[in-house]
C-alpha positions in Angstrom: -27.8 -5.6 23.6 -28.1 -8.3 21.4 -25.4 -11.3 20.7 -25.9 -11.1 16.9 -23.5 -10.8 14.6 -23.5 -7.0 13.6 -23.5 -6.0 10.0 -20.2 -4.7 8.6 -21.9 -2.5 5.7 -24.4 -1.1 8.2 -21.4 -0.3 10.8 -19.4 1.3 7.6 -22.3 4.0 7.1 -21.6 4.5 10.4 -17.8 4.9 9.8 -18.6 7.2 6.8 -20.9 9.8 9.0 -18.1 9.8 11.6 -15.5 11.0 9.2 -18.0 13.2 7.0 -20.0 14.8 9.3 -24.1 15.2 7.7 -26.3 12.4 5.8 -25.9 14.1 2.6 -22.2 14.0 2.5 -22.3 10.4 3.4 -25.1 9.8 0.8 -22.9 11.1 -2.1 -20.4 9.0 -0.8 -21.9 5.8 -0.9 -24.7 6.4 -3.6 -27.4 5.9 -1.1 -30.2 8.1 -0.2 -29.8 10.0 3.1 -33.7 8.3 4.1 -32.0 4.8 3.3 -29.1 5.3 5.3 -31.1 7.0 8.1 -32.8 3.4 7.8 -29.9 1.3 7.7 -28.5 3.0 10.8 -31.9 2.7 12.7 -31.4 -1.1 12.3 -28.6 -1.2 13.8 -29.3 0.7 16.5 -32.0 -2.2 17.0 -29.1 -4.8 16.5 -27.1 -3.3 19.2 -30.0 -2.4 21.6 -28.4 1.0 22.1 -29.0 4.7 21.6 -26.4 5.4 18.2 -27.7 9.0 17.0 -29.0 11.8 18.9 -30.4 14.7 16.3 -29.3 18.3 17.1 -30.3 21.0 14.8 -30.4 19.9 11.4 -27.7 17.9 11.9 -27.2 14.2 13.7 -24.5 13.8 16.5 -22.8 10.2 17.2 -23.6 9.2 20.8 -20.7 8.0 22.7 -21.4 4.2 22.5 -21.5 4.9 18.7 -18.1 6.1 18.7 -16.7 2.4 20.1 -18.3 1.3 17.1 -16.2 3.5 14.5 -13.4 3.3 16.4 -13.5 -0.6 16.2 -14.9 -0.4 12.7 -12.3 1.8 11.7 -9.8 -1.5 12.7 -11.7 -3.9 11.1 -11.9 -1.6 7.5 -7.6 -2.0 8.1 -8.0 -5.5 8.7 -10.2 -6.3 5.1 -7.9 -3.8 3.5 -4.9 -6.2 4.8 -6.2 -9.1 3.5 -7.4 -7.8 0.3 -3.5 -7.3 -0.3 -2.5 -10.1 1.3 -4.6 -12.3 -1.1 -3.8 -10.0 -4.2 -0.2 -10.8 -3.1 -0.7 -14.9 -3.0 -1.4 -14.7 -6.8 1.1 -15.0 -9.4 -0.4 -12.0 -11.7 -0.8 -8.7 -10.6 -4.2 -7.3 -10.7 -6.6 -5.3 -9.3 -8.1 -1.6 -9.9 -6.0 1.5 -8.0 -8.2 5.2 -7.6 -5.7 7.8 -7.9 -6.2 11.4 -7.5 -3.6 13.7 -8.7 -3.4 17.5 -9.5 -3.3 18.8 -12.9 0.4 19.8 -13.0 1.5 16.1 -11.9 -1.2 14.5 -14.3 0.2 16.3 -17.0 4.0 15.7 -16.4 4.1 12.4 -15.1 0.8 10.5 -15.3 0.8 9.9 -19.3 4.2 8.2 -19.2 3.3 6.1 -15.8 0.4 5.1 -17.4 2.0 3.8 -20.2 4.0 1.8 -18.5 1.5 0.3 -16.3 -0.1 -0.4 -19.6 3.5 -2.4 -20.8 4.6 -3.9 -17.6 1.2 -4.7 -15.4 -2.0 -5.1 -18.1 -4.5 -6.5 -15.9 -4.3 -3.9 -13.3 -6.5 -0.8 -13.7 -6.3 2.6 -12.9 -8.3 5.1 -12.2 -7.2 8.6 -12.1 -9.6 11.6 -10.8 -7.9 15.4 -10.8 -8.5 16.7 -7.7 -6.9 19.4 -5.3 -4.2 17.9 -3.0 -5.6 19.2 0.2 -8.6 17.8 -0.5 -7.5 14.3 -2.1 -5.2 13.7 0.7 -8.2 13.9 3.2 -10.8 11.8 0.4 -7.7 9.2 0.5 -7.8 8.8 4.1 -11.4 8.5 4.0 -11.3 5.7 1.6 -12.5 7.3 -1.9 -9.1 7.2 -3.1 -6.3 4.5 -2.9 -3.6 6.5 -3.5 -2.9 10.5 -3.8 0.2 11.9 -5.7 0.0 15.4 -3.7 2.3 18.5 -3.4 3.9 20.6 -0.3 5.4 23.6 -0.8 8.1 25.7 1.1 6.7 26.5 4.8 3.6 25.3 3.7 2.8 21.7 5.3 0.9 20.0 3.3 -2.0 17.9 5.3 -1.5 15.1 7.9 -3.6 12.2 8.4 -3.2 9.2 10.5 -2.3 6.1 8.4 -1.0 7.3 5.8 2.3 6.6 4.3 3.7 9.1 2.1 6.8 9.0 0.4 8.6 11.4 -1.7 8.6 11.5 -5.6 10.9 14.3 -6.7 11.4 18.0 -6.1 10.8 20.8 -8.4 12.3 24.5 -8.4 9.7 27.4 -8.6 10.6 30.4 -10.9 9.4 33.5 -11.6 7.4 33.2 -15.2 7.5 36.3 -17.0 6.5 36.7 -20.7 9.1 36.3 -23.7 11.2 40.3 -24.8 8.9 40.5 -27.5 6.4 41.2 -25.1 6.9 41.8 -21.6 5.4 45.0 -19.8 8.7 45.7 -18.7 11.7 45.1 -17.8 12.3 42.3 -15.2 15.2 40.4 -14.0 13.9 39.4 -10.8 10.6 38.9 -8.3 11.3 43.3 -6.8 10.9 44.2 -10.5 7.5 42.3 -11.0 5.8 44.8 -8.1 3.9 46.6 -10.4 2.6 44.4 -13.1 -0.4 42.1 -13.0 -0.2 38.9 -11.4 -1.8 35.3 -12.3 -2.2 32.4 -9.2 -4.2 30.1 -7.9 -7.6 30.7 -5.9 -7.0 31.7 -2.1 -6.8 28.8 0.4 -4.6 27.0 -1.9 -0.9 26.1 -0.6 0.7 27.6 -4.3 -1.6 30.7 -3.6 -0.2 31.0 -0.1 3.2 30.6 -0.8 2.8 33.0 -3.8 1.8 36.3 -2.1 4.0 35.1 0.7 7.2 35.6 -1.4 5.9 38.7 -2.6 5.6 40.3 0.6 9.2 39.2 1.6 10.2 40.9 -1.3 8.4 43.5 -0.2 5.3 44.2 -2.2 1.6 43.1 -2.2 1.2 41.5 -5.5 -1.7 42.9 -8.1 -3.3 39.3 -8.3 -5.8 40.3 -11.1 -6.3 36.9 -12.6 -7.3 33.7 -10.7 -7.4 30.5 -11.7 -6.4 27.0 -10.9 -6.2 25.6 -14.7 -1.6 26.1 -14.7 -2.1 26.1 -18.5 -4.2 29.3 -18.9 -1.6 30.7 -16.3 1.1 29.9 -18.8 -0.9 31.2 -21.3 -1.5 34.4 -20.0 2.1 34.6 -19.2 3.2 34.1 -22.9 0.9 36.4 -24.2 2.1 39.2 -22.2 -0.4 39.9 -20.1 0.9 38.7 -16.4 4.0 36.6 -14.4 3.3 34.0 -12.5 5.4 31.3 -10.1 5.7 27.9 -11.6 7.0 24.8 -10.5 9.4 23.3 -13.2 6.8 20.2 -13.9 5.1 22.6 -15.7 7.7 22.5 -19.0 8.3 18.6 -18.3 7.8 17.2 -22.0 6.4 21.0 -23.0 8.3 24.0 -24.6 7.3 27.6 -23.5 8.0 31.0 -24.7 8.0 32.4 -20.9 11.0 33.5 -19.6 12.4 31.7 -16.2 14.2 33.8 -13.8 15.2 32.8 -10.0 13.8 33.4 -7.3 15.6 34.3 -3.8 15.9 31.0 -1.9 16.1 29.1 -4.9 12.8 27.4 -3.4 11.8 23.9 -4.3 8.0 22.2 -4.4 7.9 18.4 -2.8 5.5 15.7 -4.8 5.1 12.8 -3.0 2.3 9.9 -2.5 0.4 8.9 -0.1 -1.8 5.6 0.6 -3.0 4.1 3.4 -0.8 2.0 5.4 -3.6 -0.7 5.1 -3.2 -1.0 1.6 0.3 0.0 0.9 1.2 -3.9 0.4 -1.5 -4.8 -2.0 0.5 -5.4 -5.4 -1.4 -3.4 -7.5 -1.0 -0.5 -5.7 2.6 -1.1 -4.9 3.4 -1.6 -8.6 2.1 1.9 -9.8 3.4 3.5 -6.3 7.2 2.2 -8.1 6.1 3.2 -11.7 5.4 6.5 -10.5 8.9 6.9 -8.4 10.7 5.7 -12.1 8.9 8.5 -13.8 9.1 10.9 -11.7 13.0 9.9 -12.0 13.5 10.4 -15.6 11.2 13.3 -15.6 14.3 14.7 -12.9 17.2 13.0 -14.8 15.9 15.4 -18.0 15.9 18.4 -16.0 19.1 18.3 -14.4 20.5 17.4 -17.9 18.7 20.5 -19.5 16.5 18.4 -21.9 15.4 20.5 -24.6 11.8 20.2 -23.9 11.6 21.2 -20.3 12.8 25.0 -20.6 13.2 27.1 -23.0 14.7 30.3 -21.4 16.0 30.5 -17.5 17.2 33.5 -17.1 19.3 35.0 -13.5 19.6 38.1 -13.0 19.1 39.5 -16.1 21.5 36.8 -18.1 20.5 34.0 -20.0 21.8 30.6 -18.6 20.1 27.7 -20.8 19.1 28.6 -24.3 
């Protein structure tokens, strides 16, 4: 093995094909051709005089002194992160760019707003926001795509954990039953039993709101008639206030939005957790620490209108049959 100084970028693609898995994935990544990386990986094997890939099927397998690599490239990716903040941190103006990926109900409650006041209180600091599921932007967050995640957990549904991540809690949200308005419900309802017989609307299987969904059916002791899927909450709602299905719904949805649906209990009273998450390597770095705060004050006010019964969050909640906010 030689005494050279290794290359950091080479030893990243490296880092990326340990946490991804194939070439391909780690070539839409990084915007590099698989045939490029294949090179760039080939002259490091040369740098380090040893064996780093062994090929097995289609696929390529990380020999074991390539794992020492990742594992100590892995520290040194925490240790540039580090001072990346650390210099941010030296300057008198905060700056920088923060990714974000957040899921649709959180972007459309509290991302406006936070933006806003990024806008107002930190100009020269850019964000970037993708939508993205929070199982799988939790995971893109840890592998570096993202710097931050604003992600949701529900009731006996752990969300996701990954090493070196800090999360931290934004606010809480009930989950009602959604049923259309009198004019034009299928029937009667004034709780989840009486909804056992009438179409349903939720999210794709595999999601953690999917999951939860059928599994408070069931306690309630019916396999729910799932006949529309989809992971777009605002065609949910609108199928709900046309008449044609209920639906659970977390009460971010009617943040800033009036509906016609009807909002009854459900047993447990259950609640949905949003939080954040960033890697503990970059938690410090100003720009991400300033929306990480903006966020938490949004999220706040967003609360502080819902336990006040702001007349743009709901428009009917209704328990056991009785109308308790108008």
């Amino acid at each position: 093995m030689g005494r050279g100084v290794l290359d950091v970028r080479r030893l990243r693609l490296l880092h990326e094909l340990k946490i991804r898995g194939t070439l391909a994935e780690v070539a839409a990544a990084t915007n590099f051709s698989p045939s490029s990386i294949s090179q760039q990986l080939a002259i490091l094997e040369q740098e380090t005089g040893v064996e780093l890939l062994r090929k097995s099927g289609r696929r390529v397998l990380l020999t074991p002194q390539a794992e020492i690599l990742v594992t100590h490239t892995k520290r040194l990716l925490d240790i540039l992160e580090q001072a990346e903040a650390d210099l941010g941190a030296s300057l008198t103006t905060v700056t920088g760019v923060v990714r974000v990926a957040v899921f649709q109900s959180a972007a459309l409650a509290l991302m406006p707003d936070a933006l806003t006041r990024m806008r107002d209180l930190f100009p020269e600091v850019r964000i970037e926001m993708v939508q993205r599921e929070p199982e799988t932007a939790l995971r893109d967050t840890w592998a570096r795509d993202f710097d931050m995640v604003v992600a949701e957990q529900y009731p006996a549904h752990a969300a996701p954990e990954y090493p070196d991540l800090d999360r931290r809690t934004l606010t809480t949200d009930a989950i009602r039953l959604a049923c259309p308005p009198l004019s034009k419900q299928l029937r009667d309802v004034s709780g989840i039993a009486d909804a056992r017989d009438l179409p349903w609307v939720m999210e794709p299987p595999g999601t953690a709101s999917r999951h939860f969904a059928e599994q408070l059916c069931r306690q309630a002791g019916f396999e729910p008639d799932v006949r529309y899927q989809t992971a777009d909450l605002q065609a949910q709602v609108r199928l709900v206030e046309s008449g044609n299905a209920v639906a659970l719904m977390p009460d971010l949805m009617w943040a800033n939005n009036a509906t016609s649906c009807r909002l009854l209990e459900v047993p447990g009273r259950p609640r949905r957790t949003l939080f954040t998450s960033v890697r503990t390597s970059g938690a410090q770095h100003p720009a991400t620490h300033a929306f990480r705060g903006v966020l938490e004050e949004t999220a706040q006010t967003v609360a502080d209108h819902a336990q006040g019964g702001d007349s743009g969050l709901y428009v009917a909640l209704v328990h056991e049959g009785r109308d308790l906010l108008p």
